[in-house]
C-alpha positions in Angstrom: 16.9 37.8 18.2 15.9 35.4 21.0 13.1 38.1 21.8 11.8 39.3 18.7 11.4 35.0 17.8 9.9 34.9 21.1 6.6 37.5 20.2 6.5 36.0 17.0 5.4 32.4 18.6 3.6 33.9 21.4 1.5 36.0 18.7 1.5 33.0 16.9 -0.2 30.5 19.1 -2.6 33.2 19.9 -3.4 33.1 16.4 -3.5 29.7 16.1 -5.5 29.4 19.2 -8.3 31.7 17.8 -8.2 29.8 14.9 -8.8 26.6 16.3 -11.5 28.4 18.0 -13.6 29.5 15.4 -13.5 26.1 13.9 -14.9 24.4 17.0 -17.7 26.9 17.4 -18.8 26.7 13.2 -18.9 23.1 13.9 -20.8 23.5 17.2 -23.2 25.9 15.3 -23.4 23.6 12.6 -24.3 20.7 14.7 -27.2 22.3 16.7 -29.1 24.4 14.0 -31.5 22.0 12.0 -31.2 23.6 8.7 -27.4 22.7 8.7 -28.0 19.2 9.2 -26.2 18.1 5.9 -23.2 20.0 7.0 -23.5 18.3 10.0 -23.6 15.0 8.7 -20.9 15.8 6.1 -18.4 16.8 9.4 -19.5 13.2 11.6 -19.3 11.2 8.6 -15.6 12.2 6.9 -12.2 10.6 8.7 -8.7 10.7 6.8 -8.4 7.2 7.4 -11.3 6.9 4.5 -9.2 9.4 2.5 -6.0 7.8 3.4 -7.9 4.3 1.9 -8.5 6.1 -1.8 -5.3 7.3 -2.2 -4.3 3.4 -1.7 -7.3 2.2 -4.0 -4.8 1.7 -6.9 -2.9 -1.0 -4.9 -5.2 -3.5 -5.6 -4.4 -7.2 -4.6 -6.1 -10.7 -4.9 -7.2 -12.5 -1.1 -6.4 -15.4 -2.3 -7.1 -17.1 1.6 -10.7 -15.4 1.9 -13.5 -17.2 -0.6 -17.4 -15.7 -0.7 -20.3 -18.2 -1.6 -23.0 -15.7 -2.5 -25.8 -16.5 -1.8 -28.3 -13.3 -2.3 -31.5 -13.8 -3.2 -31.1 -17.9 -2.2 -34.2 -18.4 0.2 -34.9 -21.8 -0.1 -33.2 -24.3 2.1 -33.0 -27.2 0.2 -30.9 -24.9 -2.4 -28.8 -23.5 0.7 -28.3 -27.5 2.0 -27.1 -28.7 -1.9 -24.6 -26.0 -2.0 -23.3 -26.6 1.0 -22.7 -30.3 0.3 -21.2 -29.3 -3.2 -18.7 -26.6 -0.9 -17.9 -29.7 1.5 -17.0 -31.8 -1.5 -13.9 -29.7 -1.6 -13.0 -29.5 1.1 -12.2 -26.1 2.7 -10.5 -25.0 5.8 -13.0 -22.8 7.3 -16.8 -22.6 6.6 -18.5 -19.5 8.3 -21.7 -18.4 7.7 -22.5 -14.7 7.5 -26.1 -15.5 7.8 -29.1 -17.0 10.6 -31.3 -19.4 10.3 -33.8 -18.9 13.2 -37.2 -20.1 12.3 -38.2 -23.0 12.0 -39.7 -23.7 8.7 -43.3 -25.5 8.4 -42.0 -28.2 6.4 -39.7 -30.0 8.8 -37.7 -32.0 5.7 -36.0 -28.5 4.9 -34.9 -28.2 8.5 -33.9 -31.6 8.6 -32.1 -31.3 5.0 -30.0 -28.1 6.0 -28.7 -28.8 9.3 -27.8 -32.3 7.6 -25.7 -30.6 4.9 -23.7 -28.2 8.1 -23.5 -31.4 9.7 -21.6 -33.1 6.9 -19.6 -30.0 6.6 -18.7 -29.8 10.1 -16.9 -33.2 9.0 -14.0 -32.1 7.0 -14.0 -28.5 8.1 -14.2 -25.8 10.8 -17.9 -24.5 10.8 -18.5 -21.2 12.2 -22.4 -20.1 12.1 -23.6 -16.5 13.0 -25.7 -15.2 15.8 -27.2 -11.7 16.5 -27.0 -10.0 19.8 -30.2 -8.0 20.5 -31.0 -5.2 23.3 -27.3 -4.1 24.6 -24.9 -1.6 24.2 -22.3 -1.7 21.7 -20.2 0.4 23.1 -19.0 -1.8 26.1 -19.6 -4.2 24.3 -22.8 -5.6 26.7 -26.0 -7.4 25.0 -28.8 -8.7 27.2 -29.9 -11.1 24.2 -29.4 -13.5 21.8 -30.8 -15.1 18.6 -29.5 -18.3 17.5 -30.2 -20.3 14.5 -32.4 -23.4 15.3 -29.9 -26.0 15.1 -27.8 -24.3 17.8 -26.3 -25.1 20.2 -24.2 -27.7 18.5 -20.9 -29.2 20.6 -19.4 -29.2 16.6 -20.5 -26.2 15.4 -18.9 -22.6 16.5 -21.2 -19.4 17.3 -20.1 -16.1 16.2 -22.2 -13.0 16.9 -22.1 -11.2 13.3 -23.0 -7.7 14.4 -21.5 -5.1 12.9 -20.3 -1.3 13.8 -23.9 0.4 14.6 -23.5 4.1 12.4 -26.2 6.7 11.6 -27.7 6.2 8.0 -24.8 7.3 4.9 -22.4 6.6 7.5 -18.9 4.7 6.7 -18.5 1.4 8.7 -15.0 1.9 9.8 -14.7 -0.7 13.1 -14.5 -4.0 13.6 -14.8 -5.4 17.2 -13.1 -8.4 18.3 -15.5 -10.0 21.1 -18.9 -8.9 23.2 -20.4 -10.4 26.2 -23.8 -12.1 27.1 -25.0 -13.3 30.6 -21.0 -13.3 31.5 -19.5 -14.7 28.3 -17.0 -14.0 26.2 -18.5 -14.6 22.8 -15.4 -13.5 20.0 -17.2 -12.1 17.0 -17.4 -14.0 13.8 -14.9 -12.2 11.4 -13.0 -12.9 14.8 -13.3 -16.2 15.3 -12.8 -17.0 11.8 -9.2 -15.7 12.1 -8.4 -17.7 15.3 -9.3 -20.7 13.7 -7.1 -19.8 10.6 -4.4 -18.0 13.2 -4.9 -19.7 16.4 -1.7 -18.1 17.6 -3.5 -14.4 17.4 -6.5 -15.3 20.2 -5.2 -13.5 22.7 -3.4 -10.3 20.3 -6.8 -8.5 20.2 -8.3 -9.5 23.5 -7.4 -6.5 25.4 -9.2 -4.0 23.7 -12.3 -4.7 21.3 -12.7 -1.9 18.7 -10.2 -1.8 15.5 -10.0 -0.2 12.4 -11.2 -2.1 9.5 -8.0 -2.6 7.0 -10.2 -1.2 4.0 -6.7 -1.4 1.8 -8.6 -2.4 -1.1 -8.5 -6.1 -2.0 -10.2 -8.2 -4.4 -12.0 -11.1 -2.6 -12.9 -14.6 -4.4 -16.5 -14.6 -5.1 -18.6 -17.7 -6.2 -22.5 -17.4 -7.4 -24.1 -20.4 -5.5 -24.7 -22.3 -8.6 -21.0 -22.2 -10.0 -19.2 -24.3 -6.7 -18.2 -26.8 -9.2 -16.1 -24.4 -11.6 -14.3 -23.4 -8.8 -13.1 -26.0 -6.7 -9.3 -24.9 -6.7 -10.4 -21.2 -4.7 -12.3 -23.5 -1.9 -10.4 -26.4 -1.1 -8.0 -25.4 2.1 -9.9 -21.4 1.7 -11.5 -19.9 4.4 -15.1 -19.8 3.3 -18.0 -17.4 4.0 -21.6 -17.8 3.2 -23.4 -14.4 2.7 -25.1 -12.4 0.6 -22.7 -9.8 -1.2 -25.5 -7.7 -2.6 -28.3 -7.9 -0.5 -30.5 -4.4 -0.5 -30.8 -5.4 3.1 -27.5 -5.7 4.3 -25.2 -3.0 2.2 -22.9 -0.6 3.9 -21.1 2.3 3.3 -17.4 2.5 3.4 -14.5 4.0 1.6 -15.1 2.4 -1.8 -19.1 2.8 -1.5 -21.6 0.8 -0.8 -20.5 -3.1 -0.6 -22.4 -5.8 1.1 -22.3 -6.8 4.6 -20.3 -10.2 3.8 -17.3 -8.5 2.3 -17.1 -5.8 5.2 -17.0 -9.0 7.3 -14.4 -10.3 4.8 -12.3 -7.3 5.5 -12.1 -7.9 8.6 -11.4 -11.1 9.0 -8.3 -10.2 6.8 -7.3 -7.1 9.2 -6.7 -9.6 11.9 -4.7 -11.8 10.0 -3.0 -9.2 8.5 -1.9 -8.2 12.5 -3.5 -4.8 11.0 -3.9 -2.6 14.8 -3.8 1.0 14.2 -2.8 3.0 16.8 -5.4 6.1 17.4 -4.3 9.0 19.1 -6.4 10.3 21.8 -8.0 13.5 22.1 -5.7 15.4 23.8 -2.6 14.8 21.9 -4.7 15.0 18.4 -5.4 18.6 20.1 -1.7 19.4 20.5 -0.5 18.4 17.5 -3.2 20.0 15.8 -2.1 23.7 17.9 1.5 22.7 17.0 0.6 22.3 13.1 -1.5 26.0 12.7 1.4 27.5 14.7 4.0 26.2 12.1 1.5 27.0 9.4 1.4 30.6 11.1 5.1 31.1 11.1 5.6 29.7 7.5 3.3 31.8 6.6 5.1 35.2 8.4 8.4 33.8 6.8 7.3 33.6 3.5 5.6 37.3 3.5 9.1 38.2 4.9 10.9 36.9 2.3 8.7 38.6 -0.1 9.2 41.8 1.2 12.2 41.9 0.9 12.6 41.1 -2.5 13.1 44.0 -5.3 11.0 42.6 -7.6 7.9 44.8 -7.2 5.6 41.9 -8.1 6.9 39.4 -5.5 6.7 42.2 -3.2 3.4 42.3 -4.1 1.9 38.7 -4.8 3.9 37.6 -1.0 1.3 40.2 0.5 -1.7 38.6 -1.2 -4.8 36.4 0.6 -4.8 34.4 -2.5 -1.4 33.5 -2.7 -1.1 32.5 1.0 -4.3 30.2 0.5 -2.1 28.4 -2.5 0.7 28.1 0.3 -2.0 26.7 2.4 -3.0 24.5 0.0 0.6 23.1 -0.7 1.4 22.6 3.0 -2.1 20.7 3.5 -0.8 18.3 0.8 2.0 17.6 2.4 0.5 17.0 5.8 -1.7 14.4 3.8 0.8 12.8 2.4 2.8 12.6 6.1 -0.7 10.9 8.2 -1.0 8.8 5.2 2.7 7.4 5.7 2.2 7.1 9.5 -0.9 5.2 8.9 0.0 2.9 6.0 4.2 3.1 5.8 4.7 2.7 9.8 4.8 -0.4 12.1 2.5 0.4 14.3 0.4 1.8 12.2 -0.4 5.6 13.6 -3.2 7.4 12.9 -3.8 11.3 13.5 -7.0 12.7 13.4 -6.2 15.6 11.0 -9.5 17.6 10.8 -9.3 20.2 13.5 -6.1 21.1 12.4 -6.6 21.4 8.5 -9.9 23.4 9.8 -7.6 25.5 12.1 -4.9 26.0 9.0 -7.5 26.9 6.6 -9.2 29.4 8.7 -5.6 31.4 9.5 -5.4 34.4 7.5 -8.7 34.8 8.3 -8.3 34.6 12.0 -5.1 36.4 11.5 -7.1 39.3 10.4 -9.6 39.0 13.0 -6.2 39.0 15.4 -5.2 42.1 14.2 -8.4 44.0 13.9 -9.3 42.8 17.5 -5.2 44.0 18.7 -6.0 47.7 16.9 -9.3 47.8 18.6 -7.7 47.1 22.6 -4.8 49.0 21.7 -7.1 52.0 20.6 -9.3 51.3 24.0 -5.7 51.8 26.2 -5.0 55.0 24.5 -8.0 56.5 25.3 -8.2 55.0 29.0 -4.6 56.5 29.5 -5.5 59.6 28.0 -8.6 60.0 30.5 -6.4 59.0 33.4 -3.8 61.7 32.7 -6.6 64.4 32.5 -7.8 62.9 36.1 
């Protein structure tokens, strides 16, 4: 017994191995050969986290910390100062900006009006006012350059950079990253520093590494049109409040639910740190493993069940057990399952774990086919020794 389940998961992970294979070479091929480029686009853009987010789309809750002044298509600055005053008039916690005001303008009363109206804000609440970082990498982190608004630096007034996960065009912004660093400084970023001056206990719980998973459990954020502060003073007073535009053609990005403007992917993340929302990410190696250990266990269900059916009497489960089609249905069923596990390690778990699952779902769909390839590739060696004996013995 011990030896006949011993060559089934030995011919099994050689299987499964093969499998795995042929996946990372289609996906190779597909990446190189220009004509395939909206396959390969299709493969770097999907994650299960984004699938793992739909499936929780029903859940849908009210922020009721997180306010949004929008503020698209406001240009003018005397506009931008008078609803700033009206926001101050109640009173809110935090006031961020998700917006830069670099230039000077030619008419220095509208540069004198709107760093006024921050001023007066910056009296009665904690004001927060983003910066981009230009020419640096964003993968350590790194930026060589900075662009401040033209009020800044201000001992009252916090700087945030505002940049936001660089991704290829129709790709899902997924991270959010806590700080970056210019001529030696620590600068936290501004969805960030917005939690630490809501939390200030969680400064230091996302300081040692700076790249997290934006909590894209889908919420419903408070959003004010610029010219309605007065009608709704009750979601600002004590809110955190962010200026930004939430449907600027300029500023949309691509995530889970679509496109949705740069402000609320900012709001999301301010709300994943509060939220103590750190997924842990498995690294390559294990993701490989587990993926190898799931096609082998998909392998052996499979030899199981096409045991089971032939040994039934009933001609067509005899039959049907033997059939491609049928084992793609079981493959089908198991997939959903295996879903339905990663997306209760990612959203039911404390830490919150997530598995890369697309080598091995590529690996478990491609198995009878690779099985086939096994066996055809077996008969072939097997038929090569028979004739290499055979010449030998005549030798």
């Amino acid at each position: 017994m011990r030896s006949y389940l011993r060559k089934i998961i030995i011919r099994s992970t050689k299987i499964s191995l093969l499998s795995l294979f042929i996946v990372f070479a289609m996906t190779r091929i597909a990446l190189q050969i220009n004509f395939l480029n909206p396959v390969s686009r299709a493969i770097g853009n999907f994650s299960f986290s984004d699938l793992y987010f739909e499936i929780d789309s029903e859940s849908n809750t009210q922020n009721s910390d997180i306010t949004i002044i929008d503020l698209t298509k406001v240009y003018d600055r005397s506009r931008i100062a008078r609803t700033i005053r009206e926001v101050t008039m109640c009173s809110p916690d935090i006031a961020a900006f998700d917006v830069t005001f670099p230039e000077y303008k030619a008419d220095p009363e509208l540069n004198d009006t709107l760093f006024e109206a921050i001023s007066e804000l910056s009296n009665v609440s904690d004001v927060i006012v983003a910066c981009k970082l230009r020419k640096g990498s964003q993968k350590t982190g790194d930026y060589q350059k900075i662009e401040h608004s033209f009020f800044m630096p201000n001992d009252y007034i916090t700087e945030a950079p505002s940049n936001s996960e660089e991704v290829r065009a129709e790709q899902n912004t997924r991270k959010t990253y806590s700080w970056y660093t210019h001529d030696g400084d620590t600068l936290l970023s501004l969805p960030y520093a917005i939690a630490c001056h809501r939390a200030p206990e969680i400064k230091d719980t996302y300081m040692k590494k700076r790249e997290f998973l934006i909590n894209y459990s889908l919420t419903k954020f408070n959003v004010i049109p610029f010219d309605s502060i007065s009608q709704h003073r009750s979601l600002i007073k004590d809110h955190i409040v962010i200026f930004g535009a939430i449907s600027d053609p300029t500023d949309m990005k691509f995530t889970p639910y679509g496109l949705l403007g740069g402000t609320i992917v900012q709001a999301y993340a301010v709300q994943t740190y509060l939220d103590y929302y750190n997924v842990y990410t498995l690294n390559p190696i294990v993701t490989f493993l587990i993926s190898l250990l799931l096609v082998i266990l998909t392998d052996m269900i499979q030899i199981c069940f096409k045991t089971w059916g032939q040994n039934r009497k009933s001609f067509w489960i005899s039959r049907l057990s033997q059939s491609v089609f049928v084992l793609h249905i079981l493959n089908f069923t198991w997939l959903s399952i295996l879903i339905g596990i990663g997306y209760q390690l990612f959203f039911g778990m404390t830490p919150h774990i997530f598995i890369d699952l697309r080598f091995a779902m590529g690996g478990i769909a491609m198995l009878v086919e690779s099985r086939l390839l096994y066996e055809t590739i077996s008969l072939i060696i097997e038929d090569y020794r028979k004739k290499y004996n055979n010449k030998k013995r005549k030798e």
